[in-house]
N, C-alpha and C positions, 0 to 999 in steps of 0.2 A: 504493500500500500504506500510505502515512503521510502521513494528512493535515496541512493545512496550522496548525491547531490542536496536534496532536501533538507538531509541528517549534519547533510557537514553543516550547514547555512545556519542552520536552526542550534545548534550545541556553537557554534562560533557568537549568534548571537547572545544567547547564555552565560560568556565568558566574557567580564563586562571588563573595556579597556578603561585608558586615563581618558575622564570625561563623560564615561559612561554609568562612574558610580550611583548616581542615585536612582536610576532604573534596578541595576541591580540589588541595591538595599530593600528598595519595594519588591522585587521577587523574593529574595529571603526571606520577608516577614511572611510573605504568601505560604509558605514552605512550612515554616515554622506556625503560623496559625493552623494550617490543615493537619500536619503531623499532633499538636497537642490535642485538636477539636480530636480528631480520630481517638485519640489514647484517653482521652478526658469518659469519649463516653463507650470505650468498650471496657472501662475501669467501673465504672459508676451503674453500666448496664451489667457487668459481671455481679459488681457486691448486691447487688439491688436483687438479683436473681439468686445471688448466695444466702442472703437475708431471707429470702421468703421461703428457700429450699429447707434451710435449717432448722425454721421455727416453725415449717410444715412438719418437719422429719423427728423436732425435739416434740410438739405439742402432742400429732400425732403418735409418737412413740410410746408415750408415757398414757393419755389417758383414751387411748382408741380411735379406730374409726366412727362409731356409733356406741350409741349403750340404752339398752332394752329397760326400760322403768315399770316400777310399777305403778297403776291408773291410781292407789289409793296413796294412805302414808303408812299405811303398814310394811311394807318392802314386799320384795319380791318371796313368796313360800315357794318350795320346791327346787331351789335355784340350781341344781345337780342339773337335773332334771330338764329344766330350760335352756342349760347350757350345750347341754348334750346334744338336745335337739337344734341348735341353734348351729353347733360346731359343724353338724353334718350336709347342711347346708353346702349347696356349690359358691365359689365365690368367696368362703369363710376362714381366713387362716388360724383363729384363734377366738375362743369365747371366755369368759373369766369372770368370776364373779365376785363382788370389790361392797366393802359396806367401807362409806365414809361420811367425813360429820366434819364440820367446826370445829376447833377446839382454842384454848389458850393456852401454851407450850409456855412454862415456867422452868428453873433450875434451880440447882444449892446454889449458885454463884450469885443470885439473884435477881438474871434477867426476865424477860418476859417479852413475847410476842407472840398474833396470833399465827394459824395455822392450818393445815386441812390435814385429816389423820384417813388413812388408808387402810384398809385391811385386806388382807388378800395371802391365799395361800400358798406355802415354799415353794412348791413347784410352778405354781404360776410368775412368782415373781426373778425365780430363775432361767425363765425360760421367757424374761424381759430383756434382749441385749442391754436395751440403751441403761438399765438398773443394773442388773445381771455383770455386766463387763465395766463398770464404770465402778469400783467399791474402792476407794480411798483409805479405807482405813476397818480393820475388823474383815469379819466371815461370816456369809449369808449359813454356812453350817451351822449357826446358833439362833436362827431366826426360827425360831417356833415357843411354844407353849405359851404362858400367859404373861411372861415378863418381857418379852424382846419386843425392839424398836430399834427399826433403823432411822436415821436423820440424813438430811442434807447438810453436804459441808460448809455451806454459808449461814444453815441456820448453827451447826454447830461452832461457830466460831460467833457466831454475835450471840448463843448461850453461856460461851464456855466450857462447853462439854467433849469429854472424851470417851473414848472408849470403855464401859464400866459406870460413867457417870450416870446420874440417874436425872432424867426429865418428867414432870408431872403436866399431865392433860388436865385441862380445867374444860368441862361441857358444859356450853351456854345449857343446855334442857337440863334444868335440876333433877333432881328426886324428892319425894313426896312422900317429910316422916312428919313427925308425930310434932313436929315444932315449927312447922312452915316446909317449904320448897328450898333444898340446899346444893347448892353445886355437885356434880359426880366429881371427882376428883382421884387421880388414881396417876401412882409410879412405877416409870418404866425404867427397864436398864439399859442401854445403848451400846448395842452389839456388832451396829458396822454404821458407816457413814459414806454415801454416792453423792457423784457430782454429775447431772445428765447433763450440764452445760449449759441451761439454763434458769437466768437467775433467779426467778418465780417460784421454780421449781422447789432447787438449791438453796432457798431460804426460808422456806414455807410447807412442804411437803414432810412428811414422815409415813411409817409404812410399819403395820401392824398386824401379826399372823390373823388370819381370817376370825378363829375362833376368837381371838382374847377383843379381837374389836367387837364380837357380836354379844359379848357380854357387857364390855365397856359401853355400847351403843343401845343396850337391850332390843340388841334385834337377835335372839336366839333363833334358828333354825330360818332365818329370814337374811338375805340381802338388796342392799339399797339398788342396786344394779348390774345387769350383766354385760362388760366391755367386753365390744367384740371389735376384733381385727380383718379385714378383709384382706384380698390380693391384691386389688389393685382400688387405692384409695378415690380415685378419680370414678370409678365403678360403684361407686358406696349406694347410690338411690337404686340402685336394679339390687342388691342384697338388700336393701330395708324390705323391700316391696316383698320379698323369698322369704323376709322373716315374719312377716305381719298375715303370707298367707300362711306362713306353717307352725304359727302360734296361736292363730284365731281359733276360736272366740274367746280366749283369753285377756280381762284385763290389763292393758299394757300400754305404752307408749314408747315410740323409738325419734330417739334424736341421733342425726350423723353431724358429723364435724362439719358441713360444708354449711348447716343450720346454724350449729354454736358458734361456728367463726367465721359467720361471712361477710361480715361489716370489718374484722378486722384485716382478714388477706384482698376484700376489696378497697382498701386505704393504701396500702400497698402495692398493688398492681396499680390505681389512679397514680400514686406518686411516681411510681417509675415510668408509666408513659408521660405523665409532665417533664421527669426528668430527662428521660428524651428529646422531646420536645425541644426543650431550653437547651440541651446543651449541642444538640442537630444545628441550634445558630452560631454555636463557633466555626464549622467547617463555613456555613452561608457568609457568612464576613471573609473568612479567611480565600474563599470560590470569587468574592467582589475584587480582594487585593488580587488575585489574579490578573480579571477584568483589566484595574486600572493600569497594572504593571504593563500588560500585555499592549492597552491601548498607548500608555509612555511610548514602549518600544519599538511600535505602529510610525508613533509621530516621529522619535530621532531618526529610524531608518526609513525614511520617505522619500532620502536618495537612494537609496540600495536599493529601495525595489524599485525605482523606475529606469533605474541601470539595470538592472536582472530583467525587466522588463523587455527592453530594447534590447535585451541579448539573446532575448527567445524563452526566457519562461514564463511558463502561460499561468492563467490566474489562481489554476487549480494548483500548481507548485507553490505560488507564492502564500497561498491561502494553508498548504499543508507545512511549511514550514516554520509557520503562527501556533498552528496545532500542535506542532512536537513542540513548541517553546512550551507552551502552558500547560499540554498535556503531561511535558517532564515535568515539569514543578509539583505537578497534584499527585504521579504517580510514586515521586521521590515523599512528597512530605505523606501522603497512605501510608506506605511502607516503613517508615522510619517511625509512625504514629503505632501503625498495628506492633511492630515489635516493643515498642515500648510498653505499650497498655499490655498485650502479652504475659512479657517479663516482669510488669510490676503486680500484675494477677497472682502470678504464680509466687511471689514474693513477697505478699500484699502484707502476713502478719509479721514474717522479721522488720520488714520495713516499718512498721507500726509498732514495734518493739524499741528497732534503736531509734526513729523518732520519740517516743516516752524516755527514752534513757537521756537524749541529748537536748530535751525541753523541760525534762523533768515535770511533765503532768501527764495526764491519763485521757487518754486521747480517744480511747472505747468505752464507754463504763457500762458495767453492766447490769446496773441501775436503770441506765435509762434506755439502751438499746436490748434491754432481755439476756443477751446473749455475751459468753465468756470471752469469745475471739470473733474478730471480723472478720466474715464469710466473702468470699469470690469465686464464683463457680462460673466457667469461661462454658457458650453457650454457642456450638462453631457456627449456628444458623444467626445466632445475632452476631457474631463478629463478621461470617459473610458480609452478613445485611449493611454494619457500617463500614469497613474497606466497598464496596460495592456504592454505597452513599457517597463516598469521598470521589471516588475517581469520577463517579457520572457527573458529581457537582464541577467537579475541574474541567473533563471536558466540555458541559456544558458554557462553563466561564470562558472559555476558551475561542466560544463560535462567533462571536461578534466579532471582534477583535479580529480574527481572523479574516472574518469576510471583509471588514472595510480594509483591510492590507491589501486583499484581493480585487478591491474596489479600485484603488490607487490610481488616478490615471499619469503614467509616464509623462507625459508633454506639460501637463500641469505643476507636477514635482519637480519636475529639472527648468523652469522656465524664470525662475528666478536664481536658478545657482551659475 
């Protein structure tokens, strides 16, 4: 398509002499706004989709894809039973049955915050990776009988608790003796402590063999709900609908994840196409410095082409050798942009490490983002999608300019030099 005449003309104009600096300064910046535009947002497009992967993979992991209720406040009776039925389900990788409650988590040291208390059986809670593989401290081998509790390692560090330490559950539902209504109150020994990585969780969650919660909770022979796990999380409403007909007429209710958190992964998903959006206008400014550079270089060489003109190249050369000017700019700063966004993806949390070390502040918290480390997960259809943005915006930057070169009339250019 672009002869080897066209390549010299066009890389010669590129290589800006004495006098021709400030054309060339204006392509630089071109180069360098489209290479950062590019890297800005396959960086911001990666964590934004890492963020959502995460606290899909941490929420999900932990409290189910759905969880089967029951219609009254009595819990669920038979929970075995519904589980069973429930597990055998196509569609269903896991059913479990979980009594939890409120509580107020106290210590000997003296803290106090509240909490959500868990119950749930050894084996179901081993056969939890993101719990399961995640133990910090202590052995799910002692998770049984009526004393054990596990905690999260942010709630145990804002208790003060360790391994052995003992934590008391305070339940807002009193008990009904003979002197009024007085708090259940009951200690536990702290037998292991997980970090699922997020901070809600890890600061607030604790985890109670099934039976000692159904005493603690007096939900004897009764559970508050059965979490169940599908295969494929995106599939969850065609499994509600499998579980509502193979439980009917049974009082019940089924909530899926896509019900309990849909306001908050659609906050998410709106911000990251805004964030697109806005940051799609770095490379449109960076496609404009093109534009004017290119139309600069239009006007200094308005002798050279009505000389190349009158020596026999015709409009369609002079017009292609505009194209490789601007096209090299956009296709140099894509490329230098994709590699960098890339590399600092795949390096995002050392980089966010020795950034804290050499600002000395806390640059993620996880307080306020949920989550321990920031996520980047490179997504090859959106990194197409913006290398693929950059280059069409440069050459489109590219066609005017080009065409008024190829406008140029010889006799009119040379008639004053």
């Amino acid at each position: 398509m672009f002869g080897a005449f066209e390549r010299k003309v066009a890389f010669r104009y590129l290589r800006a002499r004495k006098g021709e600096r400030f054309v060339s300064v204006i392509a630089t910046f071109s180069l360098v706004g489209i290479a950062l535009g590019v890297a800005t947002l396959i960086i911001v497009m990666s964590v934004m989709g890492g963020f959502r992967q995460e606290l899909l993979g941490r929420i999900l992991g932990l409290n189910g894809h759905l969880g089967v209720y029951a219609a009254g406040s009595g819990g669920l009776q038979n929970y075995d039973d519904i589980a069973e039925r429930v597990r055998k389900l196509p569609g269903v990788a896991m059913a479990t049955p979980i009594v939890e409650g409120q509580v107020l988590l106290t210590s000997e040291a003296g803290g106090a915050t509240g909490g959500l208390a868990r119950g749930i059986k050894p084996e179901d809670l081993r056969a939890r990776p993101i719990l399961a593989n995640n133990i910090r401290a202590g052995s799910l081998d002692a998770f049984q009988g009526d004393d054990a509790i596990m905690v999260g390692t942010r709630l145990a560090q804002k208790l003060g608790l360790g391994i052995g330490s003992k934590v008391t559950l305070v339940s807002p539902q009193g008990r009904t003796t003979v002197i009024g209504t007085v708090p259940r109150m009951r200690a536990y020994t702290v037998i292991a402590m997980f970090e699922a990585g997020m901070n809600e969780y890890d600061s607030s969650y604790v985890f109670l063999p099934l039976q000692a919660a159904q005493v603690y909770f007096q939900m004897r022979d009764a559970a508050s709900q059965i979490e169940v796990f599908v295969q494929d999380p995106d599939n969850v409403r065609q499994v509600t609908q499998e579980i509502i007909r193979a439980l009917s007429p049974m009082p019940f209710r089924v909530l899926d994840w896509q019900a309990s958190n849909s306001s908050f992964f659609a906050a998410v998903q709106v911000e990251r196409n805004v964030m697109f959006l806005i940051l799609t206008l770095i490379i449109v400014v960076a496609a404009f410095n093109i534009i004017s550079s290119l139309i600069m270089l239009v006007k200094d060489k308005g002798r050279d082409i009505a000389i190349l003109r009158t020596m026999g190249a015709t409009r369609g050369a002079v017009m292609r050798i505009f194209l490789i000017c601007g096209t090299s700019i956009g296709v140099l700063g894509t490329g230098i942009g994709f590699l960098i966004g890339v590399v600092f993806c795949l390096n995002i949390e050392r980089i966010r490490e020795a950034l804290q070390a050499l600002t000395g502040t806390q640059l993620f918290s996880p307080e306020v983002y949920f989550l321990t480390q920031l996520p980047a997960v490179l997504n090859p259809h959106e990194v197409i999608q913006v290398v693929l943005m950059g280059l069409g915006l440069s050459v489109l930057a590219t066609l005017y300019p080009s065409w008024r070169a190829a406008k140029t009339d010889p006799v009119e250019a040379l008639r004053n030099e």
